[in-house]
N, C-alpha and C positions, 0 to 999 in steps of 0.2 A: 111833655115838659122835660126840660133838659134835668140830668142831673147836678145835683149841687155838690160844690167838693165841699173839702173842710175849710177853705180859708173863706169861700162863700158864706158858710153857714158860722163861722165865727166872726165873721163882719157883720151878719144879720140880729147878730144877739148884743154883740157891742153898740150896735147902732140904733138900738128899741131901748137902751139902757143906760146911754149917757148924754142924751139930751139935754136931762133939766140937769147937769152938774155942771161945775164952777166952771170956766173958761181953761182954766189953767191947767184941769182935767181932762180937760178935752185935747187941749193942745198934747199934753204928754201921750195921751193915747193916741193917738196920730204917727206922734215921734216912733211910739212903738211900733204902729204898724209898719211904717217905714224902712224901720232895722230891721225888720220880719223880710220885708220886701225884697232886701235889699240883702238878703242873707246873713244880716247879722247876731247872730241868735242868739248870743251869750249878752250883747250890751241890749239887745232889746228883752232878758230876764230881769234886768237891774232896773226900767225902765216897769216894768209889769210888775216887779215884786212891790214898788212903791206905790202903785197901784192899787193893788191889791189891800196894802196897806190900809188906804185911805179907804176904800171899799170893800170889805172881807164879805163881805153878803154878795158882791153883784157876780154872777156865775158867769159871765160873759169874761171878764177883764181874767178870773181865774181859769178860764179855758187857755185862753191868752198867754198867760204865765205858762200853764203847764205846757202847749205845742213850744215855747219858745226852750222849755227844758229837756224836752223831748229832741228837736232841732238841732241843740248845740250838743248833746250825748249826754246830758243828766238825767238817765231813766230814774234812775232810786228818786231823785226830788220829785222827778215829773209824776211817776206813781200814782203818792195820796193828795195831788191836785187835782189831777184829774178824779181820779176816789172824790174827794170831795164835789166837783160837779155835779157827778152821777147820781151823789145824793139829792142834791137839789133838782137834777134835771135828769133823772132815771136812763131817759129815752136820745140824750144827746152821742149825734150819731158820731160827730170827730171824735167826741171824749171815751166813748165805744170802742171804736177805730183802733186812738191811737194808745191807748191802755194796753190794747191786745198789743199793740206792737211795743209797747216800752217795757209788758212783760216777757215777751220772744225775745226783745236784744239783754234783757238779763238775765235769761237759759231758765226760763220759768214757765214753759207755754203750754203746761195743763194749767195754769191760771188765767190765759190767754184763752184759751178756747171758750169760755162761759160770756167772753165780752163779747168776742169776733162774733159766733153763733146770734149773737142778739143784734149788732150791729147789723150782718147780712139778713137777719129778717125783716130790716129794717130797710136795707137799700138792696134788694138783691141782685139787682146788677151790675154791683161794687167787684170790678175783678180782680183789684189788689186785694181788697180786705179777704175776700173768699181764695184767693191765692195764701193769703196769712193764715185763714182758717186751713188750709188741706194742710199746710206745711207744720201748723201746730200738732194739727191730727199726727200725721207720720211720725213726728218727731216725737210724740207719748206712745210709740206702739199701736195706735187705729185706724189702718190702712183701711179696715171695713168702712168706717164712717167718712176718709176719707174720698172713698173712690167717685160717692154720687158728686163731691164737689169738682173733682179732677174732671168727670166729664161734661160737668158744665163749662169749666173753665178751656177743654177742647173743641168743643162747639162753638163756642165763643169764638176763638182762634186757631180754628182750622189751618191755617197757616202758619205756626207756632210748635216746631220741632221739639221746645222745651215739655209742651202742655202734654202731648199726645205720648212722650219717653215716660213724663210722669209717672198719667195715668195708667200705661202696660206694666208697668215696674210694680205698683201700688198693688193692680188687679193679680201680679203673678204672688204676690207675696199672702195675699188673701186666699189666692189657688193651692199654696204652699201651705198655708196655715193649716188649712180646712183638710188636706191629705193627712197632716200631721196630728189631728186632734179622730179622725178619722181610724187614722191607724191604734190610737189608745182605745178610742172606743170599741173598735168591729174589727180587729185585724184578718180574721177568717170570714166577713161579711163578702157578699158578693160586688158589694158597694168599693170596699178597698183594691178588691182583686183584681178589681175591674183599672181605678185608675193606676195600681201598681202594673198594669200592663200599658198601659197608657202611656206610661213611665219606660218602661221597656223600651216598647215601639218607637219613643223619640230617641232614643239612645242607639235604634238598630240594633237591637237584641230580640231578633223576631222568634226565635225559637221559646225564650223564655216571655214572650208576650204573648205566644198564643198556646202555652199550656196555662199561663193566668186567665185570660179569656175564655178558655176552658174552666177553667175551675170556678170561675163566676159564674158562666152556663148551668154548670150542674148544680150550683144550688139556687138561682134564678134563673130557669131557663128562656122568661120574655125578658133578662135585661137589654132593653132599647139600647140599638148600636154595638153592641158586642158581635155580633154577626156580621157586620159592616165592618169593624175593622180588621176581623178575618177573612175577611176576604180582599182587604187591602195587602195584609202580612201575603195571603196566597198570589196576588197577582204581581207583588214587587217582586218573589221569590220562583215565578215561572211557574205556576198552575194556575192558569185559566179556568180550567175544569172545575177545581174544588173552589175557587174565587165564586160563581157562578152559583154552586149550592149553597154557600153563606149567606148568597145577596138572595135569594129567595127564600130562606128562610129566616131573614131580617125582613123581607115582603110578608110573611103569615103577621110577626108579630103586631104588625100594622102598625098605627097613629092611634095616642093617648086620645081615652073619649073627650077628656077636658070639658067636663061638667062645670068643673069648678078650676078656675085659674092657678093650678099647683107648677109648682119652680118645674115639674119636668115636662107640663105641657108651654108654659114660656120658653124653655130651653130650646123645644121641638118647633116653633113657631120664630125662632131666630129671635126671641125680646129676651137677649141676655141681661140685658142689666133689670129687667122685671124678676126673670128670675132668679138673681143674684139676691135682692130687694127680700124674696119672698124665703129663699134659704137661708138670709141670716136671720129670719123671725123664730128659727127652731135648729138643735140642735142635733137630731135622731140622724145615725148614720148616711141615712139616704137623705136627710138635706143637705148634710155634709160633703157630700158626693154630689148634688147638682149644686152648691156653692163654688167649689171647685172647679167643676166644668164650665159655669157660666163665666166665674172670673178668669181661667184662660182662654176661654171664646174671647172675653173684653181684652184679653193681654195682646192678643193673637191680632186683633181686627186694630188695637192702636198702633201694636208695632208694623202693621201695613199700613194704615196711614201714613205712618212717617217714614216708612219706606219712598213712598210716592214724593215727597218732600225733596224739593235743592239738597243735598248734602249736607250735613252738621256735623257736629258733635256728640249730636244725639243718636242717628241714623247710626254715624260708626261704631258707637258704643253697642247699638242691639244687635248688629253686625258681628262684634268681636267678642260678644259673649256667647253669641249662639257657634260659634266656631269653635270654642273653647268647651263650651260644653259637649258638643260632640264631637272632640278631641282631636279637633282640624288646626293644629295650633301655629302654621305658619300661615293660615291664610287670617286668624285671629291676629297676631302679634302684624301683619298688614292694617288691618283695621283698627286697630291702636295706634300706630303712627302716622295714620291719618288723620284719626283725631287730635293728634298731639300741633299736625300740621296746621288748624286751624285756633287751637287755644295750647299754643305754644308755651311750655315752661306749666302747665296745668300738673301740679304734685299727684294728685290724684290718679290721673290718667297714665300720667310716669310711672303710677306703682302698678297699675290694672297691666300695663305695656310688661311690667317686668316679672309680673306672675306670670303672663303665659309665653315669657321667655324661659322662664323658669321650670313651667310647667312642659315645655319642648325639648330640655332636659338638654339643652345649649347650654351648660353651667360656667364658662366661662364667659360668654355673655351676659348671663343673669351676675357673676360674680360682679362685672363693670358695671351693670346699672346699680345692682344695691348699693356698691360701694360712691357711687354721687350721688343716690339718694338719703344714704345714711350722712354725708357730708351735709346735707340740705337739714336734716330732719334725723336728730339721734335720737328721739323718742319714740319712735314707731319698731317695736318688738318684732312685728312680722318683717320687715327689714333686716334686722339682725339675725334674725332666724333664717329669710331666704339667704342671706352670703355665707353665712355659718356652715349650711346645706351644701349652696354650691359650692364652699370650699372642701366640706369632706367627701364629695362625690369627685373630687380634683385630685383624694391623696393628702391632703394636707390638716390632719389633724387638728393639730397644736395651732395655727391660724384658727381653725374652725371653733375651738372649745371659746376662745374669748367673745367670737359673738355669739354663740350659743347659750355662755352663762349671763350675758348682759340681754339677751332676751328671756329671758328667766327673770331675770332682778326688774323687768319692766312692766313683763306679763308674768304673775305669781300662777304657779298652777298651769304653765303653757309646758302641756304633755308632748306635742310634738320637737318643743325644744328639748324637752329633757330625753326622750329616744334616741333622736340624732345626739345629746351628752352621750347618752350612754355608749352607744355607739363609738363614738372618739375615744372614751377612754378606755375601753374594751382594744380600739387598733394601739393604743400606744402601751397598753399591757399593765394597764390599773384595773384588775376587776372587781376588788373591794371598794374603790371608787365608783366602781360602772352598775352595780347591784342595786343601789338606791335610785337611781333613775330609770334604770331600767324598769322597777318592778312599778314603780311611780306610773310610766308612761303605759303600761301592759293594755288599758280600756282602749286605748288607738291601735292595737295590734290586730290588724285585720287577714293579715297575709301565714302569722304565723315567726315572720321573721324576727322581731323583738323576744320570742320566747325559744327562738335558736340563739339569739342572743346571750340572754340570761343561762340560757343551759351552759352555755362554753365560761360563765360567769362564775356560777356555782362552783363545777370543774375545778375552776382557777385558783376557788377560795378553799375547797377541800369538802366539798359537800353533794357529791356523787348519787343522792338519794333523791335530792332535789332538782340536779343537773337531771334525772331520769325521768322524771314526772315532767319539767320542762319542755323535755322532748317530745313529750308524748301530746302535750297541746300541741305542740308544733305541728305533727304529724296532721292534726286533727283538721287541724286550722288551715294549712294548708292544700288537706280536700274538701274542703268548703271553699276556698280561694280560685280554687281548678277551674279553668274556664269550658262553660257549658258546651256541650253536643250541640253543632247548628243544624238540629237535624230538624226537618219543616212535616210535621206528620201531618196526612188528610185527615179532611170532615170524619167526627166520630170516632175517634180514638183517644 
């Protein structure tokens, strides 16, 4: 049986429901359909509302009204007509439908998801509604409950660059999640250690990925795969030999019995999204950790689908994030304008293009695009921020503080802008000025250099005891900064 849309199933309700009325009723509801038909949405409400009038009971003609509200862009009226339907007719699947969607276009779509969900249980091969459902999902923070929809919605459209970016995007953010809730719970668990090498290893920091893999080892010494990827680290780095005893002593620890279907024999078995399914039923480190794994296997395996895909906008985007993440940043800022070449004039992708202009530390580059995109868009703080940036990395101060302070005044509490403040009025020789932002911004101080800052600040203001003790983080901070030894030690040490 074919499916039935809305305007089917709201003709079928008007048409079992206005039979025995007057002629002149009938005609008008015609009319309406008509302007419906014919796209005219707002004089076919005027047409419905009088309708409506004459019949307040009949749930057909009030479906009627509310799409036609819906249609011409009066969500708020369309609302509690539709509400009202649902009362009378619980199970009506447009009124369902289009609820969920008149409360998305009013930026209210945790009240959307209770309709959508009922709606898709209802038709669930409806791929927009179930598109409206993943999108509400993401848009309230539940990338988890979104993801079984996204890979419906890929399956479906395997040919569909949009569905499969999606779904990698959703699953890394769910991977992301689960490291991070992870890290609270077990930070010394062998479960953390494990994917903080994980983490390493994609970054090419094999030295510091395979003493975490070690340190997993020794306090699980069967974690599954931790031997395997040591010996991945030994063979990209020219030891075959020690490669070789990893991968046999990843062979002792063999294959999960799998009595019973747990996330880490689905994981081993390749049914990632089984065991994705079965990790998020618990929270205990170690489901944590095959939550994790399974949702970037899923990350992993969509963004190769869409690899395989014609070229998008999609394609280049996973393209020029993974560039950028491992700090390949002209071959990133290529994949950026390529996308740009296909969804031309795209703000979004103009700003993603201009981070990792930015981030390649071409600052007068990065200067010219902020400055057309702050032309486009003077609300967007990180904007201000990156010209601010590339103006004081130029030399030029007193240019730099005015977007600096106007990202400040847009983003309240944006530490990164107040650094780089302090910073400028530190070159221009205010350091009673530069002390308050400075100390403001000190939680972003990773390197040590903000608290060299502030020490030449103190200094400045007559407070030498404090300039001392400044220092002395710096120092600290700075050998925590020091970039590690790539020293590749063998098996067993």
């Amino acid at each position: 049986m074919p499916r039935l849309t809305f305007a089917m199933l709201a003709g079928m309700m008007i048409a079992g429901t206005l039979c025995a009325q007057p002629e002149s009723l009938a005609l008008e509801s015609r009319r309406g359909k008509e302007l419906m038909a014919a796209g005219r949405f707002a004089d076919a409400v005027r047409v419905y509302e009088g309708l409506v009038a004459a019949m307040p009971a009949n749930p057909g003609l009030r479906l009627n009204l509310a799409m036609a509200l819906h249609m011409s862009g009066q969500d708020l009226k369309a609302i509690p007509q539709f509400e009202a339907v649902l009362k009378q007719q619980p199970n009506a699947l447009p009124a369902l439908m289009l609820l969920g969607a008149s409360h998305m276009r009013t930026g209210n779509p945790a009240k959307a998801i209770p309709m959508l969900e009922k709606a898709i249980g209802l038709a669930p091969e409806d791929l927009q509604g179930r598109a409206m459902l993943a999108d509400a999902l993401l848009m309230t923070d539940r990338a988890e409950r979104a993801v079984p929809h996204l890979r419906k919605l890929a399956a479906a459209q395997p040919g569909n660059p949009r569905a499969w970016y999606a779904l990698g995007k959703a699953c890394e953010t769910v991977a992301q999640r689960a490291f991070e809730l992870l890290q609270k719970q077990g930070p010394d668990s062998p479960w953390w250690l494990s994917l903080a090498a994980d983490a390493r290893l994609s970054e090419g920091r094999n030295s510091a990925a395979l003493a975490l893999y070690r340190a997993a080892l020794a306090k699980q010494p069967a974690l599954r795969g931790a031997h395997a990827r040591l010996a991945e680290i030994y063979r990209k780095t020219g030891h075959p030999d020690w490669a070789a005893q990893e991968e046999a002593a990843e062979r002792k620890i063999g294959q999960p019995a799998c009595a019973t279907p747990t996330s880490e024999c689905q994981f081993v078995k390749g049914r990632n999204e089984l065991a994705l399914s079965s990790a998020l039923a618990r929270s205990t480190p170690e489901s944590l950790y095959w939550r994790s794994r399974a949702a970037n296997e899923m990350a992993r395996e969509a963004f190769v689908r869409l690899a395989k895909l014609p070229p998008s906008v999609e394609s280049h985007e996973v393209m020029a994030e993974l560039h950028r993440n491992q700090g390949r940043h002209a071959e990133s800022i290529a994949e950026w304008k390529a996308a740009l070449e296909l969804a031309p004039g795209d703000q979004r992708l103009e700003q993603e293009l201009l981070m990792s202009v930015y981030m390649s530390r071409d600052y007068a580059a990065s200067e010219k695009l902020a400055r057309a995109l702050v032309a486009k868009d003077a609300s967007v703080a990180e904007l201000h921020f990156i010209l601010g940036d590339s103006l004081m990395n130029q030399q030029q101060p007193e240019a730099a503080m005015k977007e600096l302070r106007e990202a400040i005044r847009l983003k309240g509490g944006y530490l990164d802008a107040r650094a780089v403040l302090g910073r400028a009025l530190m070159q221009i020789g205010q350091p009673e000025q530069a002390l308050p932002h400075l100390k403001a911004a000190l939680p972003v101080d990773t390197d040590g250099s903000l608290h060299f800052q502030l020490s030449r600040a103190y200094l400045g203001t007559g407070r030498p005891d404090l300039a001392a003790e400044a220092l002395k983080t710096y120092q600290k901070l700075r050998q925590v900064a020091a970039p590690e030894p790539s020293v590749i030690e063998p098996p067993g040490r």
